[in-house]
MARMITOR-599583 format. One record per atom (N, C-alpha, C, O): atom name; x negated, y negated, z; residue in three letters; residue number from 1. Coordinates in nm, 3 decimals, padded with zeros to 5 digits. Layout:
// residues N
+------+---------+---------+---------+---------+------+
! sedo !      px !      py !      pz ! drenkol ! nufi !
+------+---------+---------+---------+---------+------+
!   CA !       X !       Y !       Z !     ALA !  NUM !
...
+------+---------+---------+---------+---------+------+
END
This chain:
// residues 86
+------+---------+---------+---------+---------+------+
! sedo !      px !      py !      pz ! drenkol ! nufi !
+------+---------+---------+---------+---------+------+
!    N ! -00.800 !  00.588 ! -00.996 !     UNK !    1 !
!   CA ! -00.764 !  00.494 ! -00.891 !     UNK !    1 !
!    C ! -00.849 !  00.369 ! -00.907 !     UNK !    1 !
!    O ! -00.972 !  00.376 ! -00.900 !     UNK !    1 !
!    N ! -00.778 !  00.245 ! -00.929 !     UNK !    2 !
!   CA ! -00.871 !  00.124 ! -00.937 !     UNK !    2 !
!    C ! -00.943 !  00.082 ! -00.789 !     UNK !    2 !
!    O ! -00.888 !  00.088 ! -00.679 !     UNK !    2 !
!    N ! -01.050 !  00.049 ! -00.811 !     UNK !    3 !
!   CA ! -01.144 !  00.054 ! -00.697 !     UNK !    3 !
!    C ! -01.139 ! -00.054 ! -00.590 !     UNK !    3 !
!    O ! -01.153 ! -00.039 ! -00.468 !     UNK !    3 !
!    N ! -01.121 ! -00.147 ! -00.647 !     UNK !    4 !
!   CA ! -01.079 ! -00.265 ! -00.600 !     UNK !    4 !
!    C ! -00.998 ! -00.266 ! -00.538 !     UNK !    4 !
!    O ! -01.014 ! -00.287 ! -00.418 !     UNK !    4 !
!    N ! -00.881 ! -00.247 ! -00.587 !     UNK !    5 !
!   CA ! -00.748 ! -00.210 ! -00.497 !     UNK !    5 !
!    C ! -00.788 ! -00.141 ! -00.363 !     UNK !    5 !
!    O ! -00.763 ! -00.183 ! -00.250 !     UNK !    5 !
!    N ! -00.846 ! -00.045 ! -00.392 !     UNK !    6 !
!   CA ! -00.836 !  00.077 ! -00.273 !     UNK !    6 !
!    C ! -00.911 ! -00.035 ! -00.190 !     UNK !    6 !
!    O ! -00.856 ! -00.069 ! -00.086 !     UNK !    6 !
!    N ! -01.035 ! -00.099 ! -00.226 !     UNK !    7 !
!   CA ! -01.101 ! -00.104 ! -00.102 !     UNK !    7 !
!    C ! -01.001 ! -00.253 !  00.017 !     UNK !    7 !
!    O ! -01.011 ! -00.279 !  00.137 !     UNK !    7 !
!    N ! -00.921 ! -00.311 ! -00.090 !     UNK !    8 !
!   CA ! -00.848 ! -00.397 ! -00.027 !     UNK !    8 !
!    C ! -00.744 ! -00.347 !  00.076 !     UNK !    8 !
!    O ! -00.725 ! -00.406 !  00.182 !     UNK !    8 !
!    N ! -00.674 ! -00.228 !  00.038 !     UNK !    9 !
!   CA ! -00.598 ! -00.179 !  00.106 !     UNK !    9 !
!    C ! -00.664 ! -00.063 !  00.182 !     UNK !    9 !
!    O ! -00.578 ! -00.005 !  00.248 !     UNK !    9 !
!    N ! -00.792 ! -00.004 !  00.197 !     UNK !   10 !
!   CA ! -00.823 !  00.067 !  00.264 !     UNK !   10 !
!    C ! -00.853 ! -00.023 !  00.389 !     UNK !   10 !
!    O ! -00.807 !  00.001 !  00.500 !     UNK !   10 !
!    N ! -00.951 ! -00.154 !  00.353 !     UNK !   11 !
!   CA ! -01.000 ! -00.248 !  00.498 !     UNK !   11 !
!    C ! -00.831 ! -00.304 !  00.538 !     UNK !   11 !
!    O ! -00.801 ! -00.308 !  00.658 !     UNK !   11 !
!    N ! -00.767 ! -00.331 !  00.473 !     UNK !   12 !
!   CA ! -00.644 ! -00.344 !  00.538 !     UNK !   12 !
!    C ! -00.531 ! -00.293 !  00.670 !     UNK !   12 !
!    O ! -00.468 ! -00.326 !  00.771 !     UNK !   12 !
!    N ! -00.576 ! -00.159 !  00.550 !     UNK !   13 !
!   CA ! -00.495 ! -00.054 !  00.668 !     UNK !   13 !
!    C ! -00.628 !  00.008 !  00.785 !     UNK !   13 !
!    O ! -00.603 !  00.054 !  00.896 !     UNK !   13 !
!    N ! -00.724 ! -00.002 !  00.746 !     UNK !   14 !
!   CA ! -00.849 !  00.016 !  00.879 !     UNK !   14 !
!    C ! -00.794 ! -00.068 !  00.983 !     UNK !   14 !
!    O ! -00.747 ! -00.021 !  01.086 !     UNK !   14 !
!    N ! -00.801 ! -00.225 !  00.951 !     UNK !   15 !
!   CA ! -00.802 ! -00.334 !  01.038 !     UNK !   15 !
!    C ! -00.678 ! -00.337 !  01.111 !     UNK !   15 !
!    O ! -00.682 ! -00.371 !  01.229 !     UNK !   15 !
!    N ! -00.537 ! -00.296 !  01.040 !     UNK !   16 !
!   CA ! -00.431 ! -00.286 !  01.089 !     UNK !   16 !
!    C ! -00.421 ! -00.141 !  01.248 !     UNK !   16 !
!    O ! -00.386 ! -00.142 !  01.366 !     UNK !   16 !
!    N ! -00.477 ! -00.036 !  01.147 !     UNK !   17 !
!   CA ! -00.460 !  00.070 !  01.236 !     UNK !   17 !
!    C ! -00.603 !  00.111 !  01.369 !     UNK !   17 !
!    O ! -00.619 !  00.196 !  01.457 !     UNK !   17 !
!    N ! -00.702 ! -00.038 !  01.299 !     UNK !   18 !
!   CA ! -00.806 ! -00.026 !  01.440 !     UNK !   18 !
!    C ! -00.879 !  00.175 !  01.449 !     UNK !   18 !
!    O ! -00.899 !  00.260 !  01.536 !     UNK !   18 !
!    N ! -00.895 !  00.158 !  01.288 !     UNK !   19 !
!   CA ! -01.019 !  00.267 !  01.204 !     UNK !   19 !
!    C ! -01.111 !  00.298 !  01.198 !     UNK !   19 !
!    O ! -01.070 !  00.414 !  01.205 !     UNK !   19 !
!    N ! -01.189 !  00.307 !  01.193 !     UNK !   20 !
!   CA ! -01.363 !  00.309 !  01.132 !     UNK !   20 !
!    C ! -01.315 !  00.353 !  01.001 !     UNK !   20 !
!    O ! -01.360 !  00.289 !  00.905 !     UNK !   20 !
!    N ! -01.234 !  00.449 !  00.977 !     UNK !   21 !
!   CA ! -01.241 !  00.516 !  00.797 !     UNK !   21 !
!    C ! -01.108 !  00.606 !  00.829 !     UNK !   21 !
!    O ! -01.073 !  00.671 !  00.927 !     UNK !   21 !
!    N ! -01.040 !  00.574 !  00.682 !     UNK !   22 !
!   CA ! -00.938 !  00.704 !  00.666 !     UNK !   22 !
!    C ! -00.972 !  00.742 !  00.548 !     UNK !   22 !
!    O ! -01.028 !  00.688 !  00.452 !     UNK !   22 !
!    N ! -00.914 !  00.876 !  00.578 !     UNK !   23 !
!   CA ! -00.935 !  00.967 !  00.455 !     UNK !   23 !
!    C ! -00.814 !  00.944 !  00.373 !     UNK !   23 !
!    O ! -00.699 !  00.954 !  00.417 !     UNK !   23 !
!    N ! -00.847 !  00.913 !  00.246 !     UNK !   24 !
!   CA ! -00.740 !  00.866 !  00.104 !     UNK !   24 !
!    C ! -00.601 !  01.010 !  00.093 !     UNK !   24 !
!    O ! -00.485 !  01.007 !  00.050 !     UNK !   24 !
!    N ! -00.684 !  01.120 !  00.153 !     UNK !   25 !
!   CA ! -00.556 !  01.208 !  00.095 !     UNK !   25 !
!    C ! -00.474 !  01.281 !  00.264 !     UNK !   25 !
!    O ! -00.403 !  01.380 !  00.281 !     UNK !   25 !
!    N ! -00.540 !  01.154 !  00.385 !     UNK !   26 !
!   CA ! -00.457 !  01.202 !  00.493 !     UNK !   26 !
!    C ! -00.326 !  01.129 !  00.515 !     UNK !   26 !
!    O ! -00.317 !  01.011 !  00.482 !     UNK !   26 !
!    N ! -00.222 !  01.195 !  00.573 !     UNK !   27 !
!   CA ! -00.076 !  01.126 !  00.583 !     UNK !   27 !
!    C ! -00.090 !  01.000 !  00.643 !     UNK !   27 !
!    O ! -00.162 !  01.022 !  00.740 !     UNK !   27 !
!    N ! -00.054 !  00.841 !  00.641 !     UNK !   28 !
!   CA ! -00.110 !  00.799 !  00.743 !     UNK !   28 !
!    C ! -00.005 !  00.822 !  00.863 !     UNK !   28 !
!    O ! -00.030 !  00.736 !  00.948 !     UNK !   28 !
!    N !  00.085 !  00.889 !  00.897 !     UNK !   29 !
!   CA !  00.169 !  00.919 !  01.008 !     UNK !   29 !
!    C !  00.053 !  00.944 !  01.113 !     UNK !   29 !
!    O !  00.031 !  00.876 !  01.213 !     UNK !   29 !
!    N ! -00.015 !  01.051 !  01.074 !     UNK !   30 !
!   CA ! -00.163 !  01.124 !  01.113 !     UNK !   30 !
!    C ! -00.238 !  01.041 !  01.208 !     UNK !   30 !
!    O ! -00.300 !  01.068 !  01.311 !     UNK !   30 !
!    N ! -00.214 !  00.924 !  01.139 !     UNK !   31 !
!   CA ! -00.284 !  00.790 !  01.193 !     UNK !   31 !
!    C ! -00.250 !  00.691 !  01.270 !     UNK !   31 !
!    O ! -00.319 !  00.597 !  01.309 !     UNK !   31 !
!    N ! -00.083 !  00.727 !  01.300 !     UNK !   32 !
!   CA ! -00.019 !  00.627 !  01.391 !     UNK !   32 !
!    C !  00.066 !  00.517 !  01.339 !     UNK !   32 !
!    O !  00.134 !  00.428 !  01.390 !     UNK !   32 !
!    N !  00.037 !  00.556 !  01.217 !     UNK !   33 !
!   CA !  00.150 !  00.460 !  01.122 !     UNK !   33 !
!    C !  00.301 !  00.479 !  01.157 !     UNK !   33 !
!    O !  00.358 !  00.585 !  01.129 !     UNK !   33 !
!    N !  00.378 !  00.359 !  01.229 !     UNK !   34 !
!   CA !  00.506 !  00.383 !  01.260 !     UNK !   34 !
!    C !  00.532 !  00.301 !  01.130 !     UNK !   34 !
!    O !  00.466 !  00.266 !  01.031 !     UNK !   34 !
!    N !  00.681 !  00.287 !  01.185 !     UNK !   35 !
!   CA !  00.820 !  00.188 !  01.076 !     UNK !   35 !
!    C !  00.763 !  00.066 !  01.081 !     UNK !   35 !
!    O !  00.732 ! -00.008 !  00.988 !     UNK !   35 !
!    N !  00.751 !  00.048 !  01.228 !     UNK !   36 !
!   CA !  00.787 ! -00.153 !  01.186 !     UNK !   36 !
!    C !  00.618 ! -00.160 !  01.132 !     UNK !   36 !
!    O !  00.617 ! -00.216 !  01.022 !     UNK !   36 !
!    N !  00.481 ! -00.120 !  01.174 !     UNK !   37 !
!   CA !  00.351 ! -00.142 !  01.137 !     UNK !   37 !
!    C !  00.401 ! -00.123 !  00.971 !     UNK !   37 !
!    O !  00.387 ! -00.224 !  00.902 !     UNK !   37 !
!    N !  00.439 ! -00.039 !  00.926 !     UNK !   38 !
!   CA !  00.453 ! -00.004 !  00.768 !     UNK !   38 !
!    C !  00.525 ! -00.148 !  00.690 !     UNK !   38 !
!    O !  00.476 ! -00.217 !  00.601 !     UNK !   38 !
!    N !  00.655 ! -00.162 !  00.757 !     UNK !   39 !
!   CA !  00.713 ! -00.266 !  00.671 !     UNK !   39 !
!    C !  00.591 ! -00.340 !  00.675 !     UNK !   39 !
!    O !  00.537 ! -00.367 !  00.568 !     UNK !   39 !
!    N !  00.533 ! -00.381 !  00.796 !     UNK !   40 !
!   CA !  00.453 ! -00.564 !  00.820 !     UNK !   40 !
!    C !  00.358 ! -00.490 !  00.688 !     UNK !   40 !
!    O !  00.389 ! -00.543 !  00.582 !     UNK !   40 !
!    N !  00.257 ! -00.386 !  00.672 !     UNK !   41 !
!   CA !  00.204 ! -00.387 !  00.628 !     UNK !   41 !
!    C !  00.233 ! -00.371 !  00.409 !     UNK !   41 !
!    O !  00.155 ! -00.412 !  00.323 !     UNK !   41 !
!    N !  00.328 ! -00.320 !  00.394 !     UNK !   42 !
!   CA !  00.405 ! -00.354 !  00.304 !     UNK !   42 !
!    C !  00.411 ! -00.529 !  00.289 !     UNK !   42 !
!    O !  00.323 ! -00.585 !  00.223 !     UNK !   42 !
!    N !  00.453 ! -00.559 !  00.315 !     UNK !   43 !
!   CA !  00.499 ! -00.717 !  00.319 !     UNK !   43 !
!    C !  00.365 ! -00.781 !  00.309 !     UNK !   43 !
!    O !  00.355 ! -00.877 !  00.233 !     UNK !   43 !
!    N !  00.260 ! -00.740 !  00.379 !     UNK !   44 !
!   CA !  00.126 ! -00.837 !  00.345 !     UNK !   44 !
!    C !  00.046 ! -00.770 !  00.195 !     UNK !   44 !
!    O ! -00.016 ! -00.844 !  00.120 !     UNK !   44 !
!    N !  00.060 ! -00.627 !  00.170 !     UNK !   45 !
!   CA !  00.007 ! -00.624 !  00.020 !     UNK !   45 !
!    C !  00.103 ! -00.714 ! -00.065 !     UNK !   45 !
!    O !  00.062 ! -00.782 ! -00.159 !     UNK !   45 !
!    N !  00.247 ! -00.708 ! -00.021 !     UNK !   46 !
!   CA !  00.361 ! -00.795 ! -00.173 !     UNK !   46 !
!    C !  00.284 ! -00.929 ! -00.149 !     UNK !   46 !
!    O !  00.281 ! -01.003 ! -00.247 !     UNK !   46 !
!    N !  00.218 ! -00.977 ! -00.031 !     UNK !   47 !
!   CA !  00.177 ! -01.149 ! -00.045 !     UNK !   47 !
!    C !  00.045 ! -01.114 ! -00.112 !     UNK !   47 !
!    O !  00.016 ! -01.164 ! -00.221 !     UNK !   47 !
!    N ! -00.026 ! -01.040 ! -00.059 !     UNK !   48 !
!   CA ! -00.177 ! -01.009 ! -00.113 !     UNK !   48 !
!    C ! -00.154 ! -00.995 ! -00.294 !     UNK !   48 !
!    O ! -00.204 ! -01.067 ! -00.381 !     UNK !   48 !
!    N ! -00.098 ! -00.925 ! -00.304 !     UNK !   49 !
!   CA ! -00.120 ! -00.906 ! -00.437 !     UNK !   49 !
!    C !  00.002 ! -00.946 ! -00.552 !     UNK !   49 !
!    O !  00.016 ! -00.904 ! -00.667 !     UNK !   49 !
!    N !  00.070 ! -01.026 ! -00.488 !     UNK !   50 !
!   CA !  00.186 ! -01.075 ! -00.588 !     UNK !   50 !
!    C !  00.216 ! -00.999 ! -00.628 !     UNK !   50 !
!    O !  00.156 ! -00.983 ! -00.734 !     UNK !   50 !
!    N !  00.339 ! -00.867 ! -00.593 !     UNK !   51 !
!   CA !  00.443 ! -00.780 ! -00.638 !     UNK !   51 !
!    C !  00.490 ! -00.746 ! -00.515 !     UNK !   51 !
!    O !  00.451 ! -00.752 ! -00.399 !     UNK !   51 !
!    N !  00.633 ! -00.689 ! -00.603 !     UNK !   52 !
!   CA !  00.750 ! -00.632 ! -00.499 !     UNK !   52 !
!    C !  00.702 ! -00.480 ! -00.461 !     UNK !   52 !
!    O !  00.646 ! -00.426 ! -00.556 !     UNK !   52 !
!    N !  00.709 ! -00.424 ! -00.380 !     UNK !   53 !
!   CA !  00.726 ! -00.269 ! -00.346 !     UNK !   53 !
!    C !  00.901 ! -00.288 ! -00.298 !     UNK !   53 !
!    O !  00.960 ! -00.357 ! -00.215 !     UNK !   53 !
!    N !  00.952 ! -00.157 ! -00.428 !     UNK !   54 !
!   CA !  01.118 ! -00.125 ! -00.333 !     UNK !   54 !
!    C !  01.075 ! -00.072 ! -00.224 !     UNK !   54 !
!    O !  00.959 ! -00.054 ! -00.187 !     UNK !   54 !
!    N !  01.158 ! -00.052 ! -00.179 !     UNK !   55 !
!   CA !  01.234 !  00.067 ! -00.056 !     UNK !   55 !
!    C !  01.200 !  00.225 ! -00.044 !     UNK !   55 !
!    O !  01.158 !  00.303 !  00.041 !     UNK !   55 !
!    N !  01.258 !  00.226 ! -00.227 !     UNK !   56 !
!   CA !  01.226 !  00.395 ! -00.253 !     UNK !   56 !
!    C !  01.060 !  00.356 ! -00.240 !     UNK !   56 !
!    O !  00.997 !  00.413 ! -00.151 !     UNK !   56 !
!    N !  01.008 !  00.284 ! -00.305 !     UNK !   57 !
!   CA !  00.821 !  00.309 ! -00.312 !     UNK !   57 !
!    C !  00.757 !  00.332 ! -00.219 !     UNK !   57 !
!    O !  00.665 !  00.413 ! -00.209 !     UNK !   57 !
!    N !  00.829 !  00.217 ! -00.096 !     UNK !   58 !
!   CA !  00.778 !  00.270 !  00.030 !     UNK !   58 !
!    C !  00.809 !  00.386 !  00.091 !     UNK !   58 !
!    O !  00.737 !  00.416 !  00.186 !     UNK !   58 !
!    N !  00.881 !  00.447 !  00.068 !     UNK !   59 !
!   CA !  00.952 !  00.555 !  00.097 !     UNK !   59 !
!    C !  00.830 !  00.661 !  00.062 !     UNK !   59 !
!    O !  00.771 !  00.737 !  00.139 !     UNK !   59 !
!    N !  00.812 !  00.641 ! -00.078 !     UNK !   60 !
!   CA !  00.718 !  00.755 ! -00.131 !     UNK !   60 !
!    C !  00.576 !  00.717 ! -00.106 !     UNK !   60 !
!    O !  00.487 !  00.770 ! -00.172 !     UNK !   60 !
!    N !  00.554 !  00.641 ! -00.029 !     UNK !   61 !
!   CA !  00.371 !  00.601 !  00.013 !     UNK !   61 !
!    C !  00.337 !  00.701 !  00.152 !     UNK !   61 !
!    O !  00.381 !  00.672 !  00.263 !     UNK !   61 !
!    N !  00.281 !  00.780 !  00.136 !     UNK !   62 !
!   CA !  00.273 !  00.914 !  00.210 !     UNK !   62 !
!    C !  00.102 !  00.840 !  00.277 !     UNK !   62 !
!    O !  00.085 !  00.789 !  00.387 !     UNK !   62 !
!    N !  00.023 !  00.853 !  00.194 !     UNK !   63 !
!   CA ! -00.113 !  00.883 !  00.224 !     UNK !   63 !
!    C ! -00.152 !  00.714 !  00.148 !     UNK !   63 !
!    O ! -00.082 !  00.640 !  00.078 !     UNK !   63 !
!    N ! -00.300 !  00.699 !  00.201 !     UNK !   64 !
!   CA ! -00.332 !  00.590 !  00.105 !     UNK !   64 !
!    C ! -00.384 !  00.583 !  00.010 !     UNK !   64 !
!    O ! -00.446 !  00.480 ! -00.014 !     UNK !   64 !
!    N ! -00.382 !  00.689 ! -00.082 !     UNK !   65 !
!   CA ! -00.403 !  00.738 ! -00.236 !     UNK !   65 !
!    C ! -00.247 !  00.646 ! -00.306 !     UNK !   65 !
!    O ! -00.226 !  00.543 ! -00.370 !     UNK !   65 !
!    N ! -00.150 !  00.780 ! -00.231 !     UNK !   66 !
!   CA ! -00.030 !  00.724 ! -00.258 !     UNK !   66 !
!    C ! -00.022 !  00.512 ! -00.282 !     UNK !   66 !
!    O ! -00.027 !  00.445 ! -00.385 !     UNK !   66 !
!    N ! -00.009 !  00.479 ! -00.160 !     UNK !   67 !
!   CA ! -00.012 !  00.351 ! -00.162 !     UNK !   67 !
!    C ! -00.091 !  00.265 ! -00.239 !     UNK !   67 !
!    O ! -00.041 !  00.153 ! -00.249 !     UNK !   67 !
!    N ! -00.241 !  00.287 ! -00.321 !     UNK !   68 !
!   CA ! -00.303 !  00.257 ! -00.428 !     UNK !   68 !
!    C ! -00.235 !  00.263 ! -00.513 !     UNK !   68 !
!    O ! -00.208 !  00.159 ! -00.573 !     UNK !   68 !
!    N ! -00.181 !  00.379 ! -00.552 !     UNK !   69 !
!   CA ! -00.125 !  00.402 ! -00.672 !     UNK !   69 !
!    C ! -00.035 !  00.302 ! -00.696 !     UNK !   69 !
!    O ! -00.056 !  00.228 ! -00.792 !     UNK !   69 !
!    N !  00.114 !  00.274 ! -00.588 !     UNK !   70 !
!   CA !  00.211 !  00.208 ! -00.586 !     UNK !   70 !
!    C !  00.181 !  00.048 ! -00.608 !     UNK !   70 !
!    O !  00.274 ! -00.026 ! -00.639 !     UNK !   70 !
!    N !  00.085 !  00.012 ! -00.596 !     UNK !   71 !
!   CA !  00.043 ! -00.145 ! -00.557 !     UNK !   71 !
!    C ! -00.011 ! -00.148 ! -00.685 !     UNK !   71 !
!    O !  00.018 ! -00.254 ! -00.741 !     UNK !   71 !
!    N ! -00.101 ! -00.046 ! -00.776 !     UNK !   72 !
!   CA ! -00.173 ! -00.082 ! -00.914 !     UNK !   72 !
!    C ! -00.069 ! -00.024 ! -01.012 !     UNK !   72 !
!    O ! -00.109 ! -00.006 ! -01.127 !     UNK !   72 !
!    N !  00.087 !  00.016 ! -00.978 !     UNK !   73 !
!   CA !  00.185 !  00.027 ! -01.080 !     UNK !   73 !
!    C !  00.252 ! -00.111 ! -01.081 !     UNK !   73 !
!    O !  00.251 ! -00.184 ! -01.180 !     UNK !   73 !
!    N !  00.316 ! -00.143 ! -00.956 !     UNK !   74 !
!   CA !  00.324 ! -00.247 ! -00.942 !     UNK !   74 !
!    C !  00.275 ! -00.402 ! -01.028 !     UNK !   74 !
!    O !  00.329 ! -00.490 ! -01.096 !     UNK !   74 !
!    N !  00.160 ! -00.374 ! -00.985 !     UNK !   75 !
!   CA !  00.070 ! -00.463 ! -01.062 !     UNK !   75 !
!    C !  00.094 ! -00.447 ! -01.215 !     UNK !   75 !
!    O !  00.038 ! -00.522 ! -01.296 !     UNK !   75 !
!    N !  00.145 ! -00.388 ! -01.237 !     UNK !   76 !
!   CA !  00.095 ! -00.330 ! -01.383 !     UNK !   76 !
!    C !  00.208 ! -00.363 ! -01.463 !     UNK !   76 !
!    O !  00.202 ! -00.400 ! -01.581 !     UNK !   76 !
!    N !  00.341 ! -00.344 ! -01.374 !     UNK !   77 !
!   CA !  00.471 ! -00.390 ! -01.401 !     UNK !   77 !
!    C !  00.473 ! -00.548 ! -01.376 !     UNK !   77 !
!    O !  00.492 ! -00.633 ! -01.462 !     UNK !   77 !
!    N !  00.451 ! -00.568 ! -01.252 !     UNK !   78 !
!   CA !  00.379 ! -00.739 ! -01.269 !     UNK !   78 !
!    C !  00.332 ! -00.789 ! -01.437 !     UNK !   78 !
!    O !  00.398 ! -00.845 ! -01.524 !     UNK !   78 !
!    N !  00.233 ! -00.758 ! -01.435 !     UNK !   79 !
!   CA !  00.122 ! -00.801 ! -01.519 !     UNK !   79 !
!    C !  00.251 ! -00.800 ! -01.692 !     UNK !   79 !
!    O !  00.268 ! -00.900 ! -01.762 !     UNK !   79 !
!    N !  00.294 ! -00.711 ! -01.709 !     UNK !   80 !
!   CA !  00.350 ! -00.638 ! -01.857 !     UNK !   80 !
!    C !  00.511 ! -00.684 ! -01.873 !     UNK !   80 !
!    O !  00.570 ! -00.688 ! -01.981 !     UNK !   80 !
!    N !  00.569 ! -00.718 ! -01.743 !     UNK !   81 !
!   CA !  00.721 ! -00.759 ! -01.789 !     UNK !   81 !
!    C !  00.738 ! -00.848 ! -01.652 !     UNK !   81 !
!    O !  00.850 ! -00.899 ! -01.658 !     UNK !   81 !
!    N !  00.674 ! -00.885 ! -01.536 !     UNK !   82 !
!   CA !  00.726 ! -01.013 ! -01.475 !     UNK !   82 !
!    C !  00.735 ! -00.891 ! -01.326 !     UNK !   82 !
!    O !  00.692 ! -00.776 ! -01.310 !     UNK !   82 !
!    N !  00.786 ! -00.953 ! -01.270 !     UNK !   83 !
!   CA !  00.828 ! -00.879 ! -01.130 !     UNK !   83 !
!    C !  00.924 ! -00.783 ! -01.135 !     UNK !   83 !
!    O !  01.018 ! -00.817 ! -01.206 !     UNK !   83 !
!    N !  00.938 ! -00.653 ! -01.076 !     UNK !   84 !
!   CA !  01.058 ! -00.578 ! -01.104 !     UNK !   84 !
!    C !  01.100 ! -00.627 ! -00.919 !     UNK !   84 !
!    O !  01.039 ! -00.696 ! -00.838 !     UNK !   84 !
!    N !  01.239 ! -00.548 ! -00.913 !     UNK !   85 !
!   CA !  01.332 ! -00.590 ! -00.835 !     UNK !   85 !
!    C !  01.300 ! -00.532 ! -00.739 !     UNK !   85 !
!    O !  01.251 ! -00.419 ! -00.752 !     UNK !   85 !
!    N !  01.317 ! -00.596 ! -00.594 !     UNK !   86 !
!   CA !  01.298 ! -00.519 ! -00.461 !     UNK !   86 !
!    C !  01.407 ! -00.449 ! -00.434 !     UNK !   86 !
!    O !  01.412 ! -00.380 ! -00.332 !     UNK !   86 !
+------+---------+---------+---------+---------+------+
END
């Protein structure tokens, strides 16, 4: 897991969900994470970090391990062939 990443999206989702600390391998449902908080928060990593997350990705961002992962593939697809498609 790139480190950097996490800690951007860990103070992210702290500040969003009003945290002291989440644990990387808890659901964030766990945590109060609804729909519309998820899209907004979706939508500020695609500005934060210049890439698309689909639908399905968000779909599959369970925990915020998960969501690291998705944002440094992302990136990675960024970085190696341009933006893939939302």
């Amino acid at each position: 897991m790139d480190r950097d990443i996490f800690d951007v999206v860990d103070k992210l989702f702290r500040q969003r969900l009003q945290l002291p600390e989440l644990d990387p391998d808890r659901r964030l449902v766990d945590y109060g994470l609804d729909s519309v908080r998820s899209v907004d928060l979706i939508v500020e990593m695609e500005d934060r970090f210049d890439v698309s997350i689909s639908d399905e990705q968000a779909g599959s961002m369970v925990t915020l391990r998960d969501v690291v992962a998705t944002v440094t593939a992302a990136l990675t697809v960024s970085v190696g062939q341009g933006h893939p498609e939302k």
